[in-house]
C-alpha positions in Angstrom: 21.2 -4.5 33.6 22.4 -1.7 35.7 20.9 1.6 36.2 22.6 3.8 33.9 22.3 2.0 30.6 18.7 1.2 31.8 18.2 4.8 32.0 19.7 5.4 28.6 17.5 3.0 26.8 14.6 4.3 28.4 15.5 7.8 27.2 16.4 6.4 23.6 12.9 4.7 23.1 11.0 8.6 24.0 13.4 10.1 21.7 13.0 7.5 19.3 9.1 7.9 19.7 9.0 11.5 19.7 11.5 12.4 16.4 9.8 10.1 13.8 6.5 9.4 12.3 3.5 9.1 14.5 2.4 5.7 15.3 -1.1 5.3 13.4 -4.7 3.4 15.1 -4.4 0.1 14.1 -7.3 -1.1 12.2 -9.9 -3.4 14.6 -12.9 -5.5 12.4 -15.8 -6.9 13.8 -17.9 -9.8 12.3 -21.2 -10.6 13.1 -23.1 -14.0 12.7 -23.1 -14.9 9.2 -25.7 -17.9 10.6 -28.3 -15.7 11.4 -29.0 -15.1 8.4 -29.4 -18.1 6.4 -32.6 -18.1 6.1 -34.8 -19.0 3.0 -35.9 -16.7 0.4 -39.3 -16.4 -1.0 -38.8 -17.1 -4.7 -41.8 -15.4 -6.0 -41.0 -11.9 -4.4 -37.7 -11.8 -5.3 -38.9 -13.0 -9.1 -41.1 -9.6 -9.1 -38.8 -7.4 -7.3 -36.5 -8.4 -10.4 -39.3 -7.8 -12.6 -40.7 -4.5 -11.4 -36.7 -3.5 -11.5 -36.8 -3.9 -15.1 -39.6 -2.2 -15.7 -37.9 0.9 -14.5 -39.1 0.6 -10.6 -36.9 2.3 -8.0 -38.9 1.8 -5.4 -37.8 -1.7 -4.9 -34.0 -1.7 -5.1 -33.5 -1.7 -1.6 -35.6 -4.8 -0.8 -34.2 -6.8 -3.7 -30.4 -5.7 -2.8 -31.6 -6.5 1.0 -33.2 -10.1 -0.7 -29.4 -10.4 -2.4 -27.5 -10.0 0.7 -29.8 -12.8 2.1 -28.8 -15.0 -0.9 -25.0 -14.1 0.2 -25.3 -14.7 3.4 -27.0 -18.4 2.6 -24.0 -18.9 0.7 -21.3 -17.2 2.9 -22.6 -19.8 5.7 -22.8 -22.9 3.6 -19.0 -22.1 3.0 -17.9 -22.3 6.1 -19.0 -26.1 6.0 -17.5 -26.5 2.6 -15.0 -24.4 0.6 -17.2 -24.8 -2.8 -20.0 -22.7 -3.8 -23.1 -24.3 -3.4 -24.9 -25.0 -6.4 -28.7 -24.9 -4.9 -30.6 -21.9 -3.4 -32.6 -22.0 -0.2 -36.1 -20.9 -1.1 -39.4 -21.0 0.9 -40.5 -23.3 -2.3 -37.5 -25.5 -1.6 -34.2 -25.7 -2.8 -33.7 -24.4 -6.5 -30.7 -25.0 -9.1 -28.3 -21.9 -8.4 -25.8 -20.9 -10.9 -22.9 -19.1 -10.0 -21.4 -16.7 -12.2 -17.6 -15.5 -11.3 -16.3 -14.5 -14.7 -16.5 -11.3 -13.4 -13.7 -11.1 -10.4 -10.2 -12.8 -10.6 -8.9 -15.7 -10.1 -12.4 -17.3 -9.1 -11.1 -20.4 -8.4 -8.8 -19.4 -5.8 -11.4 -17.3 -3.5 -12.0 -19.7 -0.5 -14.4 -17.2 2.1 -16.6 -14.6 0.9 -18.1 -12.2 3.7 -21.7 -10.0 3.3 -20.2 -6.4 4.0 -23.5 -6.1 6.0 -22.1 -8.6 8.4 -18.3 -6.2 8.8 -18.0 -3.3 11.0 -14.8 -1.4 11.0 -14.7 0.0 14.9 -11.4 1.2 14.4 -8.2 2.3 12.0 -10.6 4.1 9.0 -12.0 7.7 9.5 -14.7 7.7 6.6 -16.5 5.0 4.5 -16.4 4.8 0.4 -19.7 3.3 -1.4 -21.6 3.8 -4.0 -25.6 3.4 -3.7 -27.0 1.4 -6.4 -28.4 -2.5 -7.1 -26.7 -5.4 -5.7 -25.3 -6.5 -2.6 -21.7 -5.5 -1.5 -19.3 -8.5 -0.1 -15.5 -9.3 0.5 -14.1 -12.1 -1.0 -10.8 -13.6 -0.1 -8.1 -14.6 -2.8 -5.9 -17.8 -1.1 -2.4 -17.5 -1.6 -0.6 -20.1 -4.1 2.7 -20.5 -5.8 1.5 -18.9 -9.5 0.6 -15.7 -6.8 2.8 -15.2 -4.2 3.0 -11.2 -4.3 0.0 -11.3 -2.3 0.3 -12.0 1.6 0.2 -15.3 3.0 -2.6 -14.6 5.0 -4.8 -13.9 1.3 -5.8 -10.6 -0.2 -9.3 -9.5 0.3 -10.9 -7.6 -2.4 -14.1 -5.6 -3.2 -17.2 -7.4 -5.0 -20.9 -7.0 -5.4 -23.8 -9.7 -6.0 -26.2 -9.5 -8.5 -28.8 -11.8 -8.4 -30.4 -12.3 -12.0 -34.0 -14.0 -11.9 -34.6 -14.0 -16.2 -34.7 -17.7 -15.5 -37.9 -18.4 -14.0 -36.3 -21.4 -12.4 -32.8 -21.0 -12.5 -31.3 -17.9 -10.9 -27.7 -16.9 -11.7 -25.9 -15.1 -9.3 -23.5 -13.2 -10.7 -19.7 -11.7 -8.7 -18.9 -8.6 -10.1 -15.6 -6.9 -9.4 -17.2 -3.1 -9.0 -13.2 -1.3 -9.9 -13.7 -2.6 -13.2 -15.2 -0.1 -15.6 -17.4 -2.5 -17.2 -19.1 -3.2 -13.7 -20.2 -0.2 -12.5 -23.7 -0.3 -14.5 -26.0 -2.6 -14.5 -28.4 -2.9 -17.2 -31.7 -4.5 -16.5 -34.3 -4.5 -19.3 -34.3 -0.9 -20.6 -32.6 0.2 -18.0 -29.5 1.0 -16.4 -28.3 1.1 -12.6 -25.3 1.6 -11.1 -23.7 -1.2 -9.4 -23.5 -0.8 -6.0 -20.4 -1.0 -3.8 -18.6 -0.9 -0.7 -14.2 -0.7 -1.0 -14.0 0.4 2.2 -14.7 -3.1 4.0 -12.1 -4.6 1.4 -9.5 -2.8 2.3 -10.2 -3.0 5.8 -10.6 -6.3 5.9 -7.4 -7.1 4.2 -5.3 -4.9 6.1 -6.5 -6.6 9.3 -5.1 -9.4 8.4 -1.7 -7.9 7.5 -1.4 -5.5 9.6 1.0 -7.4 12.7 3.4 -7.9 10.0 4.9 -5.1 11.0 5.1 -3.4 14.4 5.9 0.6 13.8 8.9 0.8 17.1 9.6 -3.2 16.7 9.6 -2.9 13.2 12.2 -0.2 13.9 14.7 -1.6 16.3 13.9 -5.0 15.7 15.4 -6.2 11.6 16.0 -9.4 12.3 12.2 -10.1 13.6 10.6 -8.9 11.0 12.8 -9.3 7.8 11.2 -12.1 6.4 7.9 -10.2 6.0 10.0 -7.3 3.9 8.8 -7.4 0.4 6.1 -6.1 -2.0 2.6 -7.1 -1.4 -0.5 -6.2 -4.1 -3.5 -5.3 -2.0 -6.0 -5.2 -4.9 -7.1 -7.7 -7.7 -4.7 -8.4 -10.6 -5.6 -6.8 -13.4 -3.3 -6.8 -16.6 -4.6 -3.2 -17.5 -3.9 -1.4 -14.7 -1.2 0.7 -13.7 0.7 -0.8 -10.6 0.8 2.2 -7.8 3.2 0.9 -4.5 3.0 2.8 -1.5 6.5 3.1 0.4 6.2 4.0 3.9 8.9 6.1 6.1 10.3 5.5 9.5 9.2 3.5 12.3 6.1 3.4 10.3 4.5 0.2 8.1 2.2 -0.2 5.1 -1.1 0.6 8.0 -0.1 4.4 7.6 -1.6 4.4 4.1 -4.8 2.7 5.1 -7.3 6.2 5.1 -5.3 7.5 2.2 -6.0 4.4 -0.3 -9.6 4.0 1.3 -10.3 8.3 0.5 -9.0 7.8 -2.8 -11.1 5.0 -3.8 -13.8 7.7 -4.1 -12.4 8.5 -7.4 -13.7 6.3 -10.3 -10.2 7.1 -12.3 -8.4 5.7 -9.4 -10.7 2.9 -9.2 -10.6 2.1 -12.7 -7.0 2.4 -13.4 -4.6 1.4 -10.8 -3.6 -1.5 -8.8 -2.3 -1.3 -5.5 0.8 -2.6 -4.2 2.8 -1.8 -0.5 6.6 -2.1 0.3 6.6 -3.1 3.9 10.0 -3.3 5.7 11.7 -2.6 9.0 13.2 0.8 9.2 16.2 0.3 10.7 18.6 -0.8 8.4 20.7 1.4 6.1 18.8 2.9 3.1 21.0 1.9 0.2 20.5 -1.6 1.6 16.7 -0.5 2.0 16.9 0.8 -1.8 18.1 -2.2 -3.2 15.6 -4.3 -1.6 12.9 -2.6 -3.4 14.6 -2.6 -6.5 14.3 -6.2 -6.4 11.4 -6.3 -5.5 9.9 -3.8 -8.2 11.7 -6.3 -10.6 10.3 -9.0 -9.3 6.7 -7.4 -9.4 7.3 -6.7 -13.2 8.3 -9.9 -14.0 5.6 -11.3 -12.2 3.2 -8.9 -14.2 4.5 -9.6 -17.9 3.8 -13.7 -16.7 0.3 -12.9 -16.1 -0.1 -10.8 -19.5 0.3 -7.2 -18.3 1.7 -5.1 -22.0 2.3 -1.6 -19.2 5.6 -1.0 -18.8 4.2 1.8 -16.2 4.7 2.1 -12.4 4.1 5.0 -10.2 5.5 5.8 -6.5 4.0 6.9 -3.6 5.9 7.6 -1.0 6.6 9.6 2.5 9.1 10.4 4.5 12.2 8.1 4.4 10.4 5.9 1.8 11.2 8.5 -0.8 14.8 8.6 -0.3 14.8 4.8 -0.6 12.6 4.7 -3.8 14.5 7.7 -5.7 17.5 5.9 -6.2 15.2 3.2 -8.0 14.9 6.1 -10.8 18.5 7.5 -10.9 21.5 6.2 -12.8 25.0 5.9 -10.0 27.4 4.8 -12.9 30.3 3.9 -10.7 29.9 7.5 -9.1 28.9 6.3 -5.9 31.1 3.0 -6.0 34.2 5.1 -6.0 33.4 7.0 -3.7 33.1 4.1 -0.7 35.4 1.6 -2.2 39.4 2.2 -3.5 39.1 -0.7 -5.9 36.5 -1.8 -8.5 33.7 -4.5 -7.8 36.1 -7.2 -9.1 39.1 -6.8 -7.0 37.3 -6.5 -3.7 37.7 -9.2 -1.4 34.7 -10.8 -0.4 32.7 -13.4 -1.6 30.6 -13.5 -5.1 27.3 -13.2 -2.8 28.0 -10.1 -0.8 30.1 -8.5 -4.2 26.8 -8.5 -5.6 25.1 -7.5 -3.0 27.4 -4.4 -2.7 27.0 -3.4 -6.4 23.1 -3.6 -5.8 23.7 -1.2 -3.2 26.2 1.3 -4.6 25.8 0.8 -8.5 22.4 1.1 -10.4 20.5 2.3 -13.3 16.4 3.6 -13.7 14.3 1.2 -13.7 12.6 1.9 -16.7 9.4 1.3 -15.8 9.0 3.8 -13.2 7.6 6.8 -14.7 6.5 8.9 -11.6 7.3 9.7 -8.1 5.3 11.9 -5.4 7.3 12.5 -2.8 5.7 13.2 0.8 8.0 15.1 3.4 10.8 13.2 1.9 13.8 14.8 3.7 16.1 15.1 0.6 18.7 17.0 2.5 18.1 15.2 6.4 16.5 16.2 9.2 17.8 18.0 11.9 15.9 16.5 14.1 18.4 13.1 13.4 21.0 14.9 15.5 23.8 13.3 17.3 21.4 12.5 20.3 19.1 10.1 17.7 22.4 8.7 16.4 23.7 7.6 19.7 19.6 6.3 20.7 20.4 4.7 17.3 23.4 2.8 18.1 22.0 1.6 22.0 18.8 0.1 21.1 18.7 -0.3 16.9 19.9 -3.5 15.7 21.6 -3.7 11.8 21.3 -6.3 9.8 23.2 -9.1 10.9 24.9 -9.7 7.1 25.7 -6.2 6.5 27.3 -5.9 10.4 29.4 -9.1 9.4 30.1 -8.1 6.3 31.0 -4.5 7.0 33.8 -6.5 9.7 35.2 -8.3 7.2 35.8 -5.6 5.3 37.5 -3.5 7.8 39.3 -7.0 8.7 40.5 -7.9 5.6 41.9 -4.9 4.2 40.6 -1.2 5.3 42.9 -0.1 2.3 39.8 -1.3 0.2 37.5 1.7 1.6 38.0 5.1 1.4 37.5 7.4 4.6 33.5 7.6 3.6 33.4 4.0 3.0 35.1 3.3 6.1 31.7 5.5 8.0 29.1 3.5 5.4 30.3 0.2 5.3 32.4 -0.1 8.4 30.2 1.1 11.1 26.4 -0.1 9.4 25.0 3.0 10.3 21.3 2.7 10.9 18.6 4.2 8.8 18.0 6.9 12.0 21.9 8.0 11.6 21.3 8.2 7.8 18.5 10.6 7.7 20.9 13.5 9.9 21.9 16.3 7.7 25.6 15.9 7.7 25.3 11.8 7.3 27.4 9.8 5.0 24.1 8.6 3.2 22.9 11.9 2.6 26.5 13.3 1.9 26.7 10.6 -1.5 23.2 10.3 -2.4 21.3 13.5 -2.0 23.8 15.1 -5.5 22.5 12.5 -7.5 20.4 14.1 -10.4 17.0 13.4 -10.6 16.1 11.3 -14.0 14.6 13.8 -17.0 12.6 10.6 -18.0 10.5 10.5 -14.6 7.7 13.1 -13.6 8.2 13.9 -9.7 5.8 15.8 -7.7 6.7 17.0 -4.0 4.0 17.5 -1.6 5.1 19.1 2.0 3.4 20.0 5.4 3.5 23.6 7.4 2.9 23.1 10.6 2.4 26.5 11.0 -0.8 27.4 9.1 -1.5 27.3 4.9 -0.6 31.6 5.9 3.0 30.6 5.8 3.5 27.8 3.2 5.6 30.4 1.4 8.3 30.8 4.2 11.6 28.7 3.7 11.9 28.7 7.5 8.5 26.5 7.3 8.9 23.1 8.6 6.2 19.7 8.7 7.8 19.2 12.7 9.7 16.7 11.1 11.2 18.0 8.0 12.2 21.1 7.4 10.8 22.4 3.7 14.1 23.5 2.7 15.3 19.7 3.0 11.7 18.9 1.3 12.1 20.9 -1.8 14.2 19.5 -4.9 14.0 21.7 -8.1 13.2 19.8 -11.1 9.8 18.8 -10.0 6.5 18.9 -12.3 4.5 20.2 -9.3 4.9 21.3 -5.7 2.1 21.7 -3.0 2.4 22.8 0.5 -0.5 22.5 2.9 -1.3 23.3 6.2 -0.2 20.3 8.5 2.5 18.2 10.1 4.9 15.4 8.6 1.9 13.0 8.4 0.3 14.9 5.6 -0.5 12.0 3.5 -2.9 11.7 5.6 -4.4 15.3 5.6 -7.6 15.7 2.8 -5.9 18.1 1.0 -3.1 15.8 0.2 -5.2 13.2 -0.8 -7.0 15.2 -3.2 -3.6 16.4 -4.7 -2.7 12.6 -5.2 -6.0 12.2 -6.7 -4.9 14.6 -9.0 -1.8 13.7 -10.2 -3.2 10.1 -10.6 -5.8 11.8 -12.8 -3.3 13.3 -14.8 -1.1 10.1 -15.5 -4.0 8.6 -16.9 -4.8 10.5 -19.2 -7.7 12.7 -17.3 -6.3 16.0 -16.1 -10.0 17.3 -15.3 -11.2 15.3 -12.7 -14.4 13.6 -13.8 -17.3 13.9 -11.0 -16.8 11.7 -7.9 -19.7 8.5 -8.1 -18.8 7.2 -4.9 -18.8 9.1 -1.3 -16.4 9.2 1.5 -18.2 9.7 4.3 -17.1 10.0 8.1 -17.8 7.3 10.5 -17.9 7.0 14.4 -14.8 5.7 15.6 
């Protein structure tokens, strides 16, 4: 390589790192010796702790939750010789029949390693901790991927889920798995009385997003399409539940699903959020155009659907979160193009144009769509509606040295131009011709910008817009104001149900007072405009 392009790469890559979103602290987990403590319990305390519970005795929760997370770790380490629960219970009497209760969590069957949260520490990637204090012991249980599941990663999906350990039997204990974001798990009755169930969602969600999180790398995932297209796709990162309402998380540039990792964990701290959605992430590299981007989560939000009504979901509800560039990829996914757009790239309908029925189709996904009916809202996040300026000319040419297109649409954008360039118009020739990358897309006066941005937005679907000003909440009135990123005159869209600005820059997802306005609008869509009290806390932790 000589010195010159060398050079030019080199500047690309700081430009590159400097224009779009922050890369965010990857999230490090640290797990102790589960063998440590697999040590016997003594059966006649933990028969009176359970007794003395019942009879209305506070006193002794924390001994018998500490007794439970013994239990847990026994069995935790007995898995790791064997994938089955065990079905005896380690006492200082012996062993004893153990019966293992799982109606509560789902898919049972399919959970192959269950970890005592005691036994997790999050050193990195999560800035607070979300529990509730109350009776049982708090552990992460991992889901295995299969066939009848495959929206969840390959590498499994861990998920929240607290022990019980019910001693009524004076012989045979049942230990029972409790899912605690299902409403009817978050009290526990013993006897006369009633205790909350205690919780931790925080070491779920870490856990889990350990395990994904090299998926995607935020620059790599940038440049790099080819690499890291075959982990694109919709991933849920909670427990199915046919009753809940699906909530994805699209991510913006040179950014990946990690970026929402203290925003879900800060909103678990809200029993409606808890208790009424599931959560789902679009990962995908941010490179390539976004009307190829678009209609890759359209198909996937189909697919998810689909996948849904198989497993006995009735809602027909979806709602989008989304920042930066992912909201002008999810928009379209709520707009109607008729053959608006088409004819505006192309001189000849979808029919007469000469390529093949695959890339025709692929074309029409791209260029020619409908709502989806069953998304029903949409907060945007620094969305830059109208571009940035900050995706100049200069990022358009650091675009074009070091960003690679998908290799279809390059090949196919050639054969276009080869076969006839009478098929495109002059715009067409700029979107189709030249692949323009998702960088060059997102510059004021780009071609992506030029055919989608005068779309209407859909009278059907309630958008919210939520904004950054990096100048100080003083200002959030000023259209001059601006997140660093996005200016707020490219941020704001009329039409909207609500708009917030607060004080901070384009990552203000991430910001407390953005969270708490999601939490909000979440309350809202289900049917709870007035916030009901906060049971669990988020609390900061030592990074």
């Amino acid at each position: 390589m000589t010195r010159r392009p060398f050079i030019l790469l080199t500047l690309a890559l700081v430009v590159m790192t400097s224009q779009v979103s922050c890369s965010r602290k990857a999230i490090v987990v640290k797990q102790g010796r589960i063998a440590t403590f697999k040590n016997p319990i003594d059966f006649d305390l933990a028969r009176n702790q359970w007794e003395s519970i019942k009879m209305g005795d506070r006193e002794v929760i924390d001994d018998y939750n500490e007794m439970v997370g013994n239990v847990i770790s026994q069995i935790s380490f007995r898995m790791t010789k064997r994938p089955e629960m065990p079905t005896t219970l380690r006492t200082t009497r012996g062993e004893f029949p153990l019966l293992i209760d799982t109606a509560g969590i789902e898919t049972p069957n399919n959970v192959d390693r269950l970890i005592p949260v005691d036994a997790l520490r999050v050193k990195r990637g999560l800035r607070s901790e979300t529990r509730v204090e109350g009776i049982g012991a708090p552990l992460v249980v991992r889901q295995k991927w299969t066939p009848r599941d495959s929206m969840i990663a390959t590498t499994g999906l861990w998920y929240p889920v607290t022990a019980v350990l019910d001693m009524d039997d004076p012989i045979r204990p049942i230990m029972r798995f409790k899912d605690p974001t299902q409403i009817e798990n978050t009290m526990v009755t013993m006897g006369e009385n009633h205790f909350p169930l205690q919780a931790d969602y925080t070491a779920a969600i870490a856990r889990d997003l350990y395990d994904r999180q090299s998926q995607f790398v935020n620059l790599s995932g940038l440049i790099k399409y080819e690499k890291f297209s075959k982990h694109m796709g919709l991933f849920r990162i909670s427990a199915y539940d046919p009753e809940k309402i699906p909530v994805i998380f699209v991510h913006g540039l040179k950014s990946t699903p990690n970026t929402w990792n203290n925003t879900l964990n800060e909103m678990m701290a809200d029993p409606v959020v808890r208790e009424k959605y599931e959560f789902w992430t679009f990962g995908y590299p941010t490179g390539a155009p976004l009307p190829f981007l678009a209609a890759k989560l359209r198909s996937e939000v189909e697919r998810m659907t689909a996948y849904r009504r198989s497993r006995g979901s009735a809602s027909n509800s979806v709602t989008i979160l989304a920042h930066s560039m992912g909201g002008l990829i999810s928009k379209p996914l709520t707009q109607s193009s008729g053959y608006q757009l088409w004819d505006q790239v192309f001189t000849v309908p979808p029919h007469r144009l000469n390529v093949s029925n695959s890339d025709r189709e692929l074309l029409k996904k791209m260029f020619i769509f409908e709502p989806l009916p069953c998304i029903d809202r949409v907060v945007f996040m620094a969305v830059p509606h109208k571009g940035s300026p900050r995706s100049d000319h200069r990022t358009g040419l650091v675009a074009e040295l070091i960003i690679q297109a998908p290799n279809h649409l390059v090949t196919l954008g050639k054969n276009l131009l080869d076969a006839s360039t009478e098929q495109l118009t002059p715009l067409g020739k700029e979107v189709v011709g030249r692949v323009p990358t998702s960088v060059q897309q997102l510059a004021e006066s780009s071609a992506a910008i030029e055919l989608f941005s005068p779309l209407p937005l859909n009278p059907n679907v309630k958008y919210h817009s939520i904004m950054g000003n990096e100048k100080g909440s003083d200002r959030v009135a000023n259209f001059e104001s601006s997140d660093g990123v996005v200016e707020y005159v490219s941020s704001h869209i009329d039409g909207v149900v609500s708009e917030k600005v607060f004080e901070g820059k384009h990552g203000i997802h991430l910001y407390p007072a953005a969270i708490e306005e999601i939490v909000r609008i979440l309350n809202v869509n289900a049917g709870n405009p007035a916030n009901r009290p906060m049971v669990a806390v988020a609390e900061p932790v030592d990074q």
